[in-house]
N, CA, C and O atoms as CSV, one atom per row, in Angstrom:
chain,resi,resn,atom,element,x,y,z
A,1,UNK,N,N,-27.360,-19.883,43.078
A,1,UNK,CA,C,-27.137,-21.196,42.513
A,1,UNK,C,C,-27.528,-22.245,43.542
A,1,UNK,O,O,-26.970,-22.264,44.640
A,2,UNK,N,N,-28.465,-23.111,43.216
A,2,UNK,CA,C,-28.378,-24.483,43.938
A,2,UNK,C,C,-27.524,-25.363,44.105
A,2,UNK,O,O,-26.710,-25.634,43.222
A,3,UNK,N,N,-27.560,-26.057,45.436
A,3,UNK,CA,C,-26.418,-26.959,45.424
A,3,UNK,C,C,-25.718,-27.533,44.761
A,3,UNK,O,O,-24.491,-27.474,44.838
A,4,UNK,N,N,-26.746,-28.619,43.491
A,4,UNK,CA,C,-26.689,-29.367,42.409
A,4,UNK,C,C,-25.675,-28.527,41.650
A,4,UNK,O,O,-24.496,-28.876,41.708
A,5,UNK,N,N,-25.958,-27.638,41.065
A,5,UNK,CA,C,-24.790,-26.657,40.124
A,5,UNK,C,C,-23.340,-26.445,40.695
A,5,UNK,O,O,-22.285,-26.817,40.181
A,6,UNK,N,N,-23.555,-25.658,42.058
A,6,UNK,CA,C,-22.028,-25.871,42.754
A,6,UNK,C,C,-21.658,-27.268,42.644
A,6,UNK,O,O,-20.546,-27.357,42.124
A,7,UNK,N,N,-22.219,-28.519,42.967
A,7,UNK,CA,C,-21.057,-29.637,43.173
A,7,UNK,C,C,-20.511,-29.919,41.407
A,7,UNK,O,O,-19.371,-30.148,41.006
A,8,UNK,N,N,-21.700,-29.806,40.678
A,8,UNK,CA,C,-21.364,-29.930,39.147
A,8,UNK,C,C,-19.899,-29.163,38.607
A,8,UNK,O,O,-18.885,-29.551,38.027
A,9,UNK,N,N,-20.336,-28.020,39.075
A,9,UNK,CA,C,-18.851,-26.618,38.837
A,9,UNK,C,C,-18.085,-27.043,39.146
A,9,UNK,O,O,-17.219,-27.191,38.283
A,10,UNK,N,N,-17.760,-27.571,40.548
A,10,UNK,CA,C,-16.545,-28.180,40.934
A,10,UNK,C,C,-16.305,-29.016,40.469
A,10,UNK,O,O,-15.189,-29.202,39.985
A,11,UNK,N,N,-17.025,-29.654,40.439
A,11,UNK,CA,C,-16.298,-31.304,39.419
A,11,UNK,C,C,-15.631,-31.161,38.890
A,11,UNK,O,O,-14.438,-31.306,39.155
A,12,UNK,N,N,-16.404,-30.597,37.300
A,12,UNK,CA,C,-15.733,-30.024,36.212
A,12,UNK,C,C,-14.242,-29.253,36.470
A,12,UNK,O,O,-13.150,-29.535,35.977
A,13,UNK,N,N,-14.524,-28.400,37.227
A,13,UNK,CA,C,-12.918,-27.728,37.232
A,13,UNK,C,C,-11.891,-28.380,37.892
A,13,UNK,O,O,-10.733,-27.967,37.824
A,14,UNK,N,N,-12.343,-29.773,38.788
A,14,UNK,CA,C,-11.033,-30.392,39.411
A,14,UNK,C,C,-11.277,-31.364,38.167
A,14,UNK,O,O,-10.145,-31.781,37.923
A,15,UNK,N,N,-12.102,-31.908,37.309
A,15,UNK,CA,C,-11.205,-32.895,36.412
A,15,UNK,C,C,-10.437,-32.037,35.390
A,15,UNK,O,O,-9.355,-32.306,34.868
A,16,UNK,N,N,-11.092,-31.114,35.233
A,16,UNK,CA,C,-10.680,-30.243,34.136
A,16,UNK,C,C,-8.737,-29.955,34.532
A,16,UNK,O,O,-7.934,-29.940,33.598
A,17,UNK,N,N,-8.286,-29.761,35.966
A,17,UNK,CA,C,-7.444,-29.577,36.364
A,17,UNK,C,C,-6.337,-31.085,36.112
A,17,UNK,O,O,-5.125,-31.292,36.058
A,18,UNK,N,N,-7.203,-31.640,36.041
A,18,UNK,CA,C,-6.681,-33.304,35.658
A,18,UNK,C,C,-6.136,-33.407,34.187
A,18,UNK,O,O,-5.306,-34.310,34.090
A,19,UNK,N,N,-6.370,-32.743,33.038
A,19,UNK,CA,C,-6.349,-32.926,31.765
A,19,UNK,C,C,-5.073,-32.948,31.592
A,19,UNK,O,O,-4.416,-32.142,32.252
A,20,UNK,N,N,-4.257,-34.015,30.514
A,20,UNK,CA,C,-3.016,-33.831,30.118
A,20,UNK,C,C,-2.281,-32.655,29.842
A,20,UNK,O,O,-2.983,-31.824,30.417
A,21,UNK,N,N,-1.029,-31.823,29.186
A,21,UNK,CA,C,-0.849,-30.675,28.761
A,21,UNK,C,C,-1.203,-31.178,27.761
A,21,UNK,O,O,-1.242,-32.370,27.456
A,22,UNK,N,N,-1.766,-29.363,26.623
A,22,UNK,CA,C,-1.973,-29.672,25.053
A,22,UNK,C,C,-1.065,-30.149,24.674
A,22,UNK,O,O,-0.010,-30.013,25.294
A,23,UNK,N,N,-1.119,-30.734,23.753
A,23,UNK,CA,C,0.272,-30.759,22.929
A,23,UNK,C,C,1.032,-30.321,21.681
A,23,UNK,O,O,0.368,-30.570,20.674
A,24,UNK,N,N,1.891,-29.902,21.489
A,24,UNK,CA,C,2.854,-29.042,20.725
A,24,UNK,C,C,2.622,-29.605,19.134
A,24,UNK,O,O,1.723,-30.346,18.735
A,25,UNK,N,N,3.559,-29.098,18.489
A,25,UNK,CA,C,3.630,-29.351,17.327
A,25,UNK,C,C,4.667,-30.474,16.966
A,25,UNK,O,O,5.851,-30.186,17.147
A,26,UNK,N,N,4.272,-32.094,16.331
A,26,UNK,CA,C,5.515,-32.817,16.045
A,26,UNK,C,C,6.837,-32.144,15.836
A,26,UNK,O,O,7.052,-30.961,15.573
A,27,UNK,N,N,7.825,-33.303,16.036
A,27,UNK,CA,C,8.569,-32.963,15.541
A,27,UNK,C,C,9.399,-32.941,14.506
A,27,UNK,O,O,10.573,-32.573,14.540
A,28,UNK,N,N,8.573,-33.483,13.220
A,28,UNK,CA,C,8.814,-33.094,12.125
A,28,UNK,C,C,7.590,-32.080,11.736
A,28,UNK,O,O,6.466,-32.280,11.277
A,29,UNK,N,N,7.935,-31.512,11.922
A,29,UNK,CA,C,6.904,-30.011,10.776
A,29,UNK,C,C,7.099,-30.549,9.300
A,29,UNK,O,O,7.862,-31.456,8.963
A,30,UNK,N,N,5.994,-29.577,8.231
A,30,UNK,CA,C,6.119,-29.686,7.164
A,30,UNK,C,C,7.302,-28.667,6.936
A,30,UNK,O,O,8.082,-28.891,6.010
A,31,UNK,N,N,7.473,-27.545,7.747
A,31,UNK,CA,C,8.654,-26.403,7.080
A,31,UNK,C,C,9.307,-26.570,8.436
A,31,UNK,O,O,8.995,-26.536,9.626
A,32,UNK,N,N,10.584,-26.808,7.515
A,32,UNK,CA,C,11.684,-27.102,8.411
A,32,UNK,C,C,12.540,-25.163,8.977
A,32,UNK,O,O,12.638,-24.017,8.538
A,33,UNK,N,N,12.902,-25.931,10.082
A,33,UNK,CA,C,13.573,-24.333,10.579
A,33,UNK,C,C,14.435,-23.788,10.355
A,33,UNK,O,O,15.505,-24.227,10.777
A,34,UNK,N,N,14.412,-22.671,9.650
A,34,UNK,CA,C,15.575,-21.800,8.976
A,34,UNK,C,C,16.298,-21.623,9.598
A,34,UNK,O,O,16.911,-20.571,9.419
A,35,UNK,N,N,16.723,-22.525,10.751
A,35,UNK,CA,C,18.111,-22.508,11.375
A,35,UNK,C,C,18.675,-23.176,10.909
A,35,UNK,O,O,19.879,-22.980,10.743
A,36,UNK,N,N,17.980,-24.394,10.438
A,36,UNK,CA,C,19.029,-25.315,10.336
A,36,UNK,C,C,20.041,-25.481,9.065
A,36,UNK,O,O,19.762,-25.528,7.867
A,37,UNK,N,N,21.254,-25.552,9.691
A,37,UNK,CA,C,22.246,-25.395,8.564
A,37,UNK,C,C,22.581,-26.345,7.174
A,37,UNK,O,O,23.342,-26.195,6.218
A,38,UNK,N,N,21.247,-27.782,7.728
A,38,UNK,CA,C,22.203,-28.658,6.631
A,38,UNK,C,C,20.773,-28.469,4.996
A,38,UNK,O,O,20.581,-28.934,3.872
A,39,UNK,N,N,20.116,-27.408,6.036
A,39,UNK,CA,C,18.770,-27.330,4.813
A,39,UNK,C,C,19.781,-26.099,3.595
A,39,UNK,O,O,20.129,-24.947,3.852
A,40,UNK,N,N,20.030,-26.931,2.247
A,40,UNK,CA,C,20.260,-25.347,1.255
A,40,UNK,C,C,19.003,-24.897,0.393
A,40,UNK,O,O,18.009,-25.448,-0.079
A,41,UNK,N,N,19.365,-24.038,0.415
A,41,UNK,CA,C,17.979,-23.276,-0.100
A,41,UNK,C,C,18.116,-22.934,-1.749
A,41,UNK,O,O,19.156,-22.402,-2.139
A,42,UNK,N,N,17.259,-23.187,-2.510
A,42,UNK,CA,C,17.408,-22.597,-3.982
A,42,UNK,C,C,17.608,-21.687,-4.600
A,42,UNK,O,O,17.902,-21.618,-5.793
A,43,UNK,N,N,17.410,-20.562,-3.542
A,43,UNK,CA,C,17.334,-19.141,-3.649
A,43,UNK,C,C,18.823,-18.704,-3.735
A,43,UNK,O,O,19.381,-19.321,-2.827
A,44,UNK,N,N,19.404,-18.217,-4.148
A,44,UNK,CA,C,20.613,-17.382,-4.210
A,44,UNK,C,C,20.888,-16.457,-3.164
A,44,UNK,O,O,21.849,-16.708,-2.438
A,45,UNK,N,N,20.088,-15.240,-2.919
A,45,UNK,CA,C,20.028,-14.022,-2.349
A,45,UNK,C,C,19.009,-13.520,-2.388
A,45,UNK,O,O,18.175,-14.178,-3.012
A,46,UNK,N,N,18.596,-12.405,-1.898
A,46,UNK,CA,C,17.134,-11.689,-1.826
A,46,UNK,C,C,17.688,-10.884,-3.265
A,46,UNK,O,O,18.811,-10.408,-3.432
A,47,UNK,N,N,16.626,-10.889,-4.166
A,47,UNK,CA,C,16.707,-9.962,-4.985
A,47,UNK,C,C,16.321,-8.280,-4.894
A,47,UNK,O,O,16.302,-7.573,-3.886
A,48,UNK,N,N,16.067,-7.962,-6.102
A,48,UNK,CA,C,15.743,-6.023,-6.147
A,48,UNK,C,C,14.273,-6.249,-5.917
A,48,UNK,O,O,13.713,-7.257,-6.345
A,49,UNK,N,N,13.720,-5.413,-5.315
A,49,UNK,CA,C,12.554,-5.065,-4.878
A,49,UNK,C,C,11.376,-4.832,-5.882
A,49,UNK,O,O,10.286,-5.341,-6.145
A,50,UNK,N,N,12.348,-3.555,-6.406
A,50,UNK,CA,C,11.340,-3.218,-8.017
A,50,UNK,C,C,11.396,-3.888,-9.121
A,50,UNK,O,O,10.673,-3.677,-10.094
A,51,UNK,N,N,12.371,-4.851,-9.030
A,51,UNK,CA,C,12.453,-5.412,-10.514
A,51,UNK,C,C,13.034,-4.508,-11.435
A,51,UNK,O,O,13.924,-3.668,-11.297
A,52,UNK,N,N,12.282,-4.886,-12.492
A,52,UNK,CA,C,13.080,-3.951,-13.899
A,52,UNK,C,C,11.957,-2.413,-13.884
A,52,UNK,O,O,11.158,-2.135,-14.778
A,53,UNK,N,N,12.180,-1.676,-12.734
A,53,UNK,CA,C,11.018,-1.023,-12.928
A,53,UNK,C,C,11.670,0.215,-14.062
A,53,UNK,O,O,12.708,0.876,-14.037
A,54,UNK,N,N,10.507,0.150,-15.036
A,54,UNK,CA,C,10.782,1.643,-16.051
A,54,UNK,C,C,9.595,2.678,-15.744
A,54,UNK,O,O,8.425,2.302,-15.678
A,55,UNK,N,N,10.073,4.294,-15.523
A,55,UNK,CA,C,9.659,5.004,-15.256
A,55,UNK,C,C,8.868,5.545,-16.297
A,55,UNK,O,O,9.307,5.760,-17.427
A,56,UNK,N,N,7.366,5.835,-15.823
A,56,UNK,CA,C,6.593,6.362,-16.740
A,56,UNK,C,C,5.911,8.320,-16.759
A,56,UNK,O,O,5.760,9.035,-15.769
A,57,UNK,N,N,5.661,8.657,-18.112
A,57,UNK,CA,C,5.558,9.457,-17.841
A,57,UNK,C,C,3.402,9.926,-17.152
A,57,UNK,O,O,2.651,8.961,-17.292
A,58,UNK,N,N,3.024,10.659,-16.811
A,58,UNK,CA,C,1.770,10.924,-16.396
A,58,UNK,C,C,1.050,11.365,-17.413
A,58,UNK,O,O,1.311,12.405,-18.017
A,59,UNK,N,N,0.280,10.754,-17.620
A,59,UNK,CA,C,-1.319,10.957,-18.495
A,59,UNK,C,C,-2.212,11.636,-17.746
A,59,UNK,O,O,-2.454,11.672,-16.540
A,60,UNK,N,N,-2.845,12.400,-19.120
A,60,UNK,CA,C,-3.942,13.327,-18.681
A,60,UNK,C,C,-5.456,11.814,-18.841
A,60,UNK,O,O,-5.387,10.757,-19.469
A,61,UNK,N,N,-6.387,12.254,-18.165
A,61,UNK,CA,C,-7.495,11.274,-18.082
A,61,UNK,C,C,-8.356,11.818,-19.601
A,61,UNK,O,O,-8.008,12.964,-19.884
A,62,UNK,N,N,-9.154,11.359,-20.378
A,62,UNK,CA,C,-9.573,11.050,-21.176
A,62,UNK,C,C,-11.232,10.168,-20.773
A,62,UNK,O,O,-11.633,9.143,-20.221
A,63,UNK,N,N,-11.773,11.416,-21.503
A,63,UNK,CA,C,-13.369,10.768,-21.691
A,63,UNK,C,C,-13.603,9.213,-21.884
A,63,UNK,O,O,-13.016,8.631,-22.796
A,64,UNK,N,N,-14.720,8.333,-20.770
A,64,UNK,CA,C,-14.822,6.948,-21.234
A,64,UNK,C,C,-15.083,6.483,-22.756
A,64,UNK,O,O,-14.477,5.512,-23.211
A,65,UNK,N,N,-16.189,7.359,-23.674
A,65,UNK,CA,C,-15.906,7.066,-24.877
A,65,UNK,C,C,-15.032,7.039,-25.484
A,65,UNK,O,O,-15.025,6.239,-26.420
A,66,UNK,N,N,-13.710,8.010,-25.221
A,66,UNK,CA,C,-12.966,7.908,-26.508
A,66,UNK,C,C,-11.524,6.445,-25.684
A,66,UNK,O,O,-10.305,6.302,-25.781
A,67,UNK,N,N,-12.625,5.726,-24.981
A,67,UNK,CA,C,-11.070,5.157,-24.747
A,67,UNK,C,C,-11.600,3.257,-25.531
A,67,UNK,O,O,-12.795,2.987,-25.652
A,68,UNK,N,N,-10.692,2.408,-25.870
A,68,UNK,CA,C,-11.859,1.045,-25.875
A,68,UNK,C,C,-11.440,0.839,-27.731
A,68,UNK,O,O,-10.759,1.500,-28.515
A,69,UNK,N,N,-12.368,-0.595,-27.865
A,69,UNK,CA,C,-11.649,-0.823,-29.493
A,69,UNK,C,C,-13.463,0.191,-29.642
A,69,UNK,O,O,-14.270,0.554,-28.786
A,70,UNK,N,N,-13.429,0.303,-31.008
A,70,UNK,CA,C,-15.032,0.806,-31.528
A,70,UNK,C,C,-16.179,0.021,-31.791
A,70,UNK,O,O,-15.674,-0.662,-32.682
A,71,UNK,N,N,-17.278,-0.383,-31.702
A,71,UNK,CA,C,-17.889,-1.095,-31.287
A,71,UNK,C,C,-18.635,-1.268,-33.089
A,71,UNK,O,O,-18.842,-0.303,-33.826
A,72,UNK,N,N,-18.915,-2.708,-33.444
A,72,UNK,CA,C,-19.553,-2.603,-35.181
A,72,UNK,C,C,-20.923,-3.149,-35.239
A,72,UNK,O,O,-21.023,-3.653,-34.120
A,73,UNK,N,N,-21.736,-3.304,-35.682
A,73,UNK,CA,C,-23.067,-4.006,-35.890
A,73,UNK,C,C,-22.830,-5.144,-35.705
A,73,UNK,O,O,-21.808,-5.666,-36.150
A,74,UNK,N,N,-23.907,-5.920,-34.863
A,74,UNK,CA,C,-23.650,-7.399,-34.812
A,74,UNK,C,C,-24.419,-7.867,-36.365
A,74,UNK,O,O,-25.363,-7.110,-36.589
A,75,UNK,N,N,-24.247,-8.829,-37.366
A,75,UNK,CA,C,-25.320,-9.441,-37.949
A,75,UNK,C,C,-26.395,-10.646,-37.641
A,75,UNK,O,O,-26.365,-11.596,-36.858
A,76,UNK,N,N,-27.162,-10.280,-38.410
A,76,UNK,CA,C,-28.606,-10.894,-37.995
A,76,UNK,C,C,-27.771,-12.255,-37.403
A,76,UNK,O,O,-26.548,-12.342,-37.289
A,77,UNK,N,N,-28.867,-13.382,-37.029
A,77,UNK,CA,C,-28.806,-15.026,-37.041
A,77,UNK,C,C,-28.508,-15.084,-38.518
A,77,UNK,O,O,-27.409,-15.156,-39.067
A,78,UNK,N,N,-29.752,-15.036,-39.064
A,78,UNK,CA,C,-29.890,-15.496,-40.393
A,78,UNK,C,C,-29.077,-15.235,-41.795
A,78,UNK,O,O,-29.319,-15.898,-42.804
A,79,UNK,N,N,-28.288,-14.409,-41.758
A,79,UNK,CA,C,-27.643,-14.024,-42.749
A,79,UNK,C,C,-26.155,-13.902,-42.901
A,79,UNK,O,O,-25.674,-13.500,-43.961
């Protein structure tokens, strides 16, 4: 590297060392923190997982033709 580049490099990394901290997230967020106690929530409780699940029994697979509504002649435009 030529001189020119080293003094450039340095620059950069001592202003760079200069830069404010990032900064955080306000402090109002859009979603407030589920700590806080005076937020109530609409929800009741966690519900059932499955829902209303009803148990089914297992099907055998079946040829693509015979499955579907049956297919009819389109008619002409004209008639």
């Amino acid at each position: 590297m030529n001189l020119i580049r080293r003094i450039g490099l340095l620059a950069g990394l001592a202003l760079a060392g200069c830069a404010p901290a990032p900064r955080g997230l306000p402090d109002i967020a859009a979603f407030p923190s589920p700590d806080d106690p005076s937020i109530v929530s609409p929800m009741g409780g966690a519900g059932s997982v499955v829902g209303s699940y009803t148990p089914r029994s297992v099907a055998e697979p079946q040829a693509w033709r015979n499955r579907g509504v049956p297919l009819e002649a389109v008619p002409e435009a004209g008639q």
